[in-house]
Each structure stands twice: as C-alpha cells, then as structure tokens.
N, C-alpha and C positions, 0 to 999 in steps of 0.2 A: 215445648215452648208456649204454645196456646196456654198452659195450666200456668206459667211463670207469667205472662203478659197478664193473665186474668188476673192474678195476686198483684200483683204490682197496680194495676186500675182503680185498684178498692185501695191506694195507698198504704200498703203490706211492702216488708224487707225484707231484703235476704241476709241469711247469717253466712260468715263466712265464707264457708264450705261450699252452700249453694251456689254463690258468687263466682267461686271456683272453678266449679262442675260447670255453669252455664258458658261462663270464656272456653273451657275445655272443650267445651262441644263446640263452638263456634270457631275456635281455632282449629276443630278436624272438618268442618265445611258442613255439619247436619243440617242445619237452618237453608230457609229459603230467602231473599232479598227483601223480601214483605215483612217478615217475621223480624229480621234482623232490624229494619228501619224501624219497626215498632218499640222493640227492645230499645234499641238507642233512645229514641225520643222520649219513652218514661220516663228516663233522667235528666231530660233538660226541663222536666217539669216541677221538678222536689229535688233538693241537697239530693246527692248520694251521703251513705253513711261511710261510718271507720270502716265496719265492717264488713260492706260491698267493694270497699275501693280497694281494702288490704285482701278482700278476694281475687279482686282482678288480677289487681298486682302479680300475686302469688301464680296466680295460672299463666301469664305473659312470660313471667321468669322461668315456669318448670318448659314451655313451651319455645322459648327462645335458641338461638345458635350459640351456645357458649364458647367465650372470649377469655383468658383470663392474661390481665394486662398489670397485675395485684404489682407487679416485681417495677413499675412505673411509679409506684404512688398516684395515680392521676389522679386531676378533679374533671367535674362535669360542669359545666354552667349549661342550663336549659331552663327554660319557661314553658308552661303549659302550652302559653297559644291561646288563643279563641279571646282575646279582652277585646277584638274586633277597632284598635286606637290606630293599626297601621303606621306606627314606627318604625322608623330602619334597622336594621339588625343589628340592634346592640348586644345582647346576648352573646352572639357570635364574635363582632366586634372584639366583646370584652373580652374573649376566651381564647383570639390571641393575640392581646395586651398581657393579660393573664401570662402564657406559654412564654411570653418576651420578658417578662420579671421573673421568671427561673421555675417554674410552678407546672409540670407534666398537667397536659389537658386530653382528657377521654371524654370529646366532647357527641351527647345525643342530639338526634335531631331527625327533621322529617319534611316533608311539604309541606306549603302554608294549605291549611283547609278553610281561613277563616281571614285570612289574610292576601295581599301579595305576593309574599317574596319570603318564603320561609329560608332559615337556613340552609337545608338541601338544594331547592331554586338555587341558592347564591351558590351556592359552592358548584353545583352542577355548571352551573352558567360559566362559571372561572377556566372548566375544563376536568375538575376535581373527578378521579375513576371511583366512584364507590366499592367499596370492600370487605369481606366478612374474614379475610386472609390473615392468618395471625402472623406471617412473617411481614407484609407488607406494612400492619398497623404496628409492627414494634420498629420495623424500616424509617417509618413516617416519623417515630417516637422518638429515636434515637438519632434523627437528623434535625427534626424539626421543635419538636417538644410537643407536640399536638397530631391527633389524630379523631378523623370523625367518624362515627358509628352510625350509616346511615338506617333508622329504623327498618324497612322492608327488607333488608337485607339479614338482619338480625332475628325481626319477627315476623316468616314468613307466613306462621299460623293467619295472621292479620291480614294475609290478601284478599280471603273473604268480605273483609268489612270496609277496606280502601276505596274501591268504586262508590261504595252508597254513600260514605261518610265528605267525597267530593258531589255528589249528587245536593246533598243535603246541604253544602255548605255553612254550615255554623257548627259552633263547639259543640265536644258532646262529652262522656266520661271516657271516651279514648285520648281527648285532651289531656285530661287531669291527670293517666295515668305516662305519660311522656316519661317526665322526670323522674319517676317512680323505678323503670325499667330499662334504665340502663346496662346493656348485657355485660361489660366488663365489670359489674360493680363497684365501682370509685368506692373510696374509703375517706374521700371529700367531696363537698356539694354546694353550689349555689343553687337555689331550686326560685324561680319567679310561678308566682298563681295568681290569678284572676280575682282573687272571692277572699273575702275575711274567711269566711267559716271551713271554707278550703286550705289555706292557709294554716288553720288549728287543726285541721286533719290532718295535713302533710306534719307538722310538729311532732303532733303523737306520734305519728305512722317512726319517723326520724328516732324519735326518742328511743324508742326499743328498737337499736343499730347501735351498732360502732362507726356510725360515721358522724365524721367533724362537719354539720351544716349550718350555711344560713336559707331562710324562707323568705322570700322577701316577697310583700303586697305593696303595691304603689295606694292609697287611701282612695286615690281618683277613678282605681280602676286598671291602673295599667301589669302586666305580671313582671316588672319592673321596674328599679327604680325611676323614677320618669326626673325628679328635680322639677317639677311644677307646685310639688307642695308636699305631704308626709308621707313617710314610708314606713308601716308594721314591717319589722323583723323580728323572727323565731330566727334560736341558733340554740346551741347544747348550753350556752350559760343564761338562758330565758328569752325575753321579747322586750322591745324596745320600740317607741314610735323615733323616728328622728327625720332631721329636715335639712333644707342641705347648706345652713351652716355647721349641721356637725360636720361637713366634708372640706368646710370653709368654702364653698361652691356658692352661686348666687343662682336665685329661682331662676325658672324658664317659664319660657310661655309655649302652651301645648302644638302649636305651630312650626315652631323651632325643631321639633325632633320628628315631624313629617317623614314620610318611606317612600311615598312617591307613587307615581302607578304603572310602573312598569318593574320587570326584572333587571331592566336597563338602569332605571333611572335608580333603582333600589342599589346595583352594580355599585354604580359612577359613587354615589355616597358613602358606600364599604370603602372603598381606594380611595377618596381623597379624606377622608378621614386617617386612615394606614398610613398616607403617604405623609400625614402632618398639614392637610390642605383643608379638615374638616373648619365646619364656624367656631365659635366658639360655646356654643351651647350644646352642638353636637360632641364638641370635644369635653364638654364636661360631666355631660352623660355617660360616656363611656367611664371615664375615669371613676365614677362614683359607682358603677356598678363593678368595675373592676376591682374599686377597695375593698366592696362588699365582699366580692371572693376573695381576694386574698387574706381578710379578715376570719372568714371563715375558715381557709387552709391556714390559718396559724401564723402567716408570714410574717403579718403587720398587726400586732392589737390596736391600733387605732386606725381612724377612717382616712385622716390629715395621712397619714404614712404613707397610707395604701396608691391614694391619688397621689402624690408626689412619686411615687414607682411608676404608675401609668404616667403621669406626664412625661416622666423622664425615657419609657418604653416607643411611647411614639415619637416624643423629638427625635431622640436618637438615631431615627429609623430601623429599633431593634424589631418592633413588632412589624412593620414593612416588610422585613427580611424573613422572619417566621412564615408570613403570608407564602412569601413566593418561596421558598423552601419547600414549604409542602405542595405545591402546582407542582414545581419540579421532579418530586418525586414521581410523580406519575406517570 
C-alpha cells in the first residue's frame, strides 16, 4: 500500500487492473486503518478516472453475495450520495412511486455517510429486516413489486472501510461506486451523481452494458433531479440538459425539498408524502424524478407521461400500499 499511496501523491493512476487488485485486497482486510484513510482521501483530491472506478467496480462485483433476481426485470433507482444538499429521500421516495406504476424495483442503498437519513436509516427506522435471502427478496417482489439490497449485507468485503469512511464523514469513491454495484444486476437504471465529469464517467462506464439507463446530474449540484433549475441527463439515446417545464412542473426553491435533521423528521416526510399529504414541491420532485425512471425503463417516452403515472400512483394511494406491503412482509 505505501508503494500505491506513494504513486498516487506524485499524481500517478491506476489502470484497471491495479484498481482491481487494490479493492481486492482491501476487501480481504490486508490494510491497516491509517493506510486505508490515506487511500481514500487521495480521491477526494483529483477526479478518479474510467479506469479506476470500472476497477473498483469490477473487484466489489467479483467480491459481492450474488443475487440473481434477472427473472423480475427490476430497475434500481440510487444516487451516489455525498452532494452534502440534505434533501429528503427522494430517491427512495420515487422507487416506490416507481414499484406503484407497475415497474419491478431492485432497489441499492446504504447509510447516509454524508448525509442524514439515508435510505437504509429510513427503511430501518420503518422496521424494514434487511436481507441477503433470495427467497424472501423474491417474497417481497412478488407481493410488493420492490425489494431492497441493503449494501453491507451484499458487500461484506466492505466492513473494512465502513468504520473509517463514518469517521471521516464526507464523500469519498466508495460514494461514486453505490450505483455501480448493485448485486442483482438490474438490466434497468436511474443512477443520480454529484459531478458533471462523474456523470460522463458513469455514461461510458453504462454504455458498454446492456442496460436501459438514465444518469442524471442536478446543474446545482444535487445527485438528483432537484427542480430548482437544470438537469444533465445521459441515457442509451445520448444526453440532454432539460428544466422542469419539460415535466410541465414549475421551479422550486432549494428550501422546499429540505430532509430535515433527524431520522424522525426525515420519517414524517417519507409518509406524508406516500400518504398524498406531501406540499407541493415535494410532490413534484418525486414525480419528476419518478418520470425520469420510468422513462428510462421504457414505460413512458416522454416526461409529461411519466409524471402523470406518479401523480396518479400516489393519489391513488397505490404507492401508500406498496410501502406498507413491504413492512409487512417482514
């Protein structure tokens, strides 16, 4: 590790391979805590490349609990994480809006490191038993349409770097690789990232797949659509800036989609959103990020369509039902 730290100081990359090898040894425990927080931090100081990140990637995936959920169709909706904007869980939110317009969700996720209230918070918090069981996540699939892949549970190689990476508190390229490593391999993707130039990485990384994605960069920042102003999206038919009259939506103000500072208050937000109690800026957030997936799963070619399925999932109280379908299950 000292010979990779030392390379990396003098602004040196890894190819591949190297990228590879290094996760691979870290996921068998070689490193010490010191060596580890070093490593990490190199990369919050320069881009990572294609090349490093399609390493990682690669060694998380040979390392992981294999899942295979293919006979669902599912999609994933996940965001890196770490844009540090502390919004409520949309993501989540939208994944099951998503599940409530007919659409199998294999959705990733993890603790917030950088945040609140990540996904797993909330779903833990609900009562949600996390799972690595393939009969219970096809259980969950076939009742509910959704099921969640709690990361630790999937990648246990990674309990190594979980302690430091909460120590540390802020993003790091364990962030970036979330939506990358999804252990069921969706064969659909909504993926949110932080960073333009992350954003064109995940693209490429995407393009050489068979999978049906959109990438979506908030302009301001957010790894979501936020509806404050534009949104870069990459998808397999190219990239597009758009705003959220293309969703017929009207702006927000960055206030408005607030997360709160608790797991509590982050809770209360999830469910009265669900229940059809959200405001209205919260409710249009969801919807536009929910078009965004369904757009990407082929449902709806246009954005207008999309959001008119999520308005109609939550009046309904279809996606309310989805929610507590899956608590029950457990």
């Amino acid at each position: 590790m000292k010979d990779i730290l030392n390379r990396l100081s003098q602004y040196n990359t890894l190819s591949q391979a190297e990228a590879k090898e290094i996760l691979m040894r870290i996921g068998q425990g070689e490193f010490n805590n010191s060596h580890l927080a070093a490593f990490m931090t190199m990369f919050m100081m320069r881009p990572v490349t294609v090349e490093e990140l399609s390493g990682f990637r690669d060694a998380l995936m040979e390392l992981c609990v294999p899942i295979d959920l293919s006979s669902y169709d599912g999609m994933d909706l996940c965001g890196t994480g770490g844009d540090g904007k502390n919004t409520f869980n949309i993501s989540t939110l939208s994944a099951f809006v998503v599940a409530a317009c007919g659409q199998n969700v294999v959705k990733h996720g993890n603790y917030g490191v950088s945040s609140k209230c990540g996904s797993s918070n909330l779903l833990e918090h609900f009562g949600y038993e996390f799972t690595n069981e393939q009969s219970e996540l096809e259980k969950q699939l076939d009742k509910s349409g959704i099921c969640f892949l709690h990361a630790p549970k999937f990648h246990p190689a990674m309990r190594h770097v979980g302690p430091i990476r909460k120590e540390l508190g802020v993003k790091t390229f364990f962030n970036m690789l979330g939506p990358l490593v999804n252990p069921a391999r969706p064969k659909k993707q909504l993926a949110g990232v932080f960073d333009h130039e992350l954003a064109r990485i995940y693209a490429y990384l995407f393009q050489d797949t068979d999978v049906q994605f959109g990438i979506v960069y908030d302009l301001a920042g957010y790894d979501e659509c936020s509806l404050t102003g534009q949104t870069k999206v990459f998808s397999n038919k190219g990239e597009a800036v758009i705003n959220p009259k293309d969703f017929k939506l009207e702006r927000i103000e960055v206030s408005e989609i607030y997360g709160g500072e608790s797991i509590e208050e982050a809770a209360k937000i999830f469910t009265d959103i669900l229940k059809g109690e959200g405001t209205k800026a919260q409710n249009q957030v969801v919807f536009a990020n929910t078009a965004l997936a369904l757009q990407a799963a082929g449902m709806h070619e246009n954005l207008t369509g999309g959001v008119q399925a999520a308005e109609e999932a939550i009046k309904s109280g279809s996606a309310y039902k989805v929610f507590k379908e899956l608590l029950n299950l457990n």
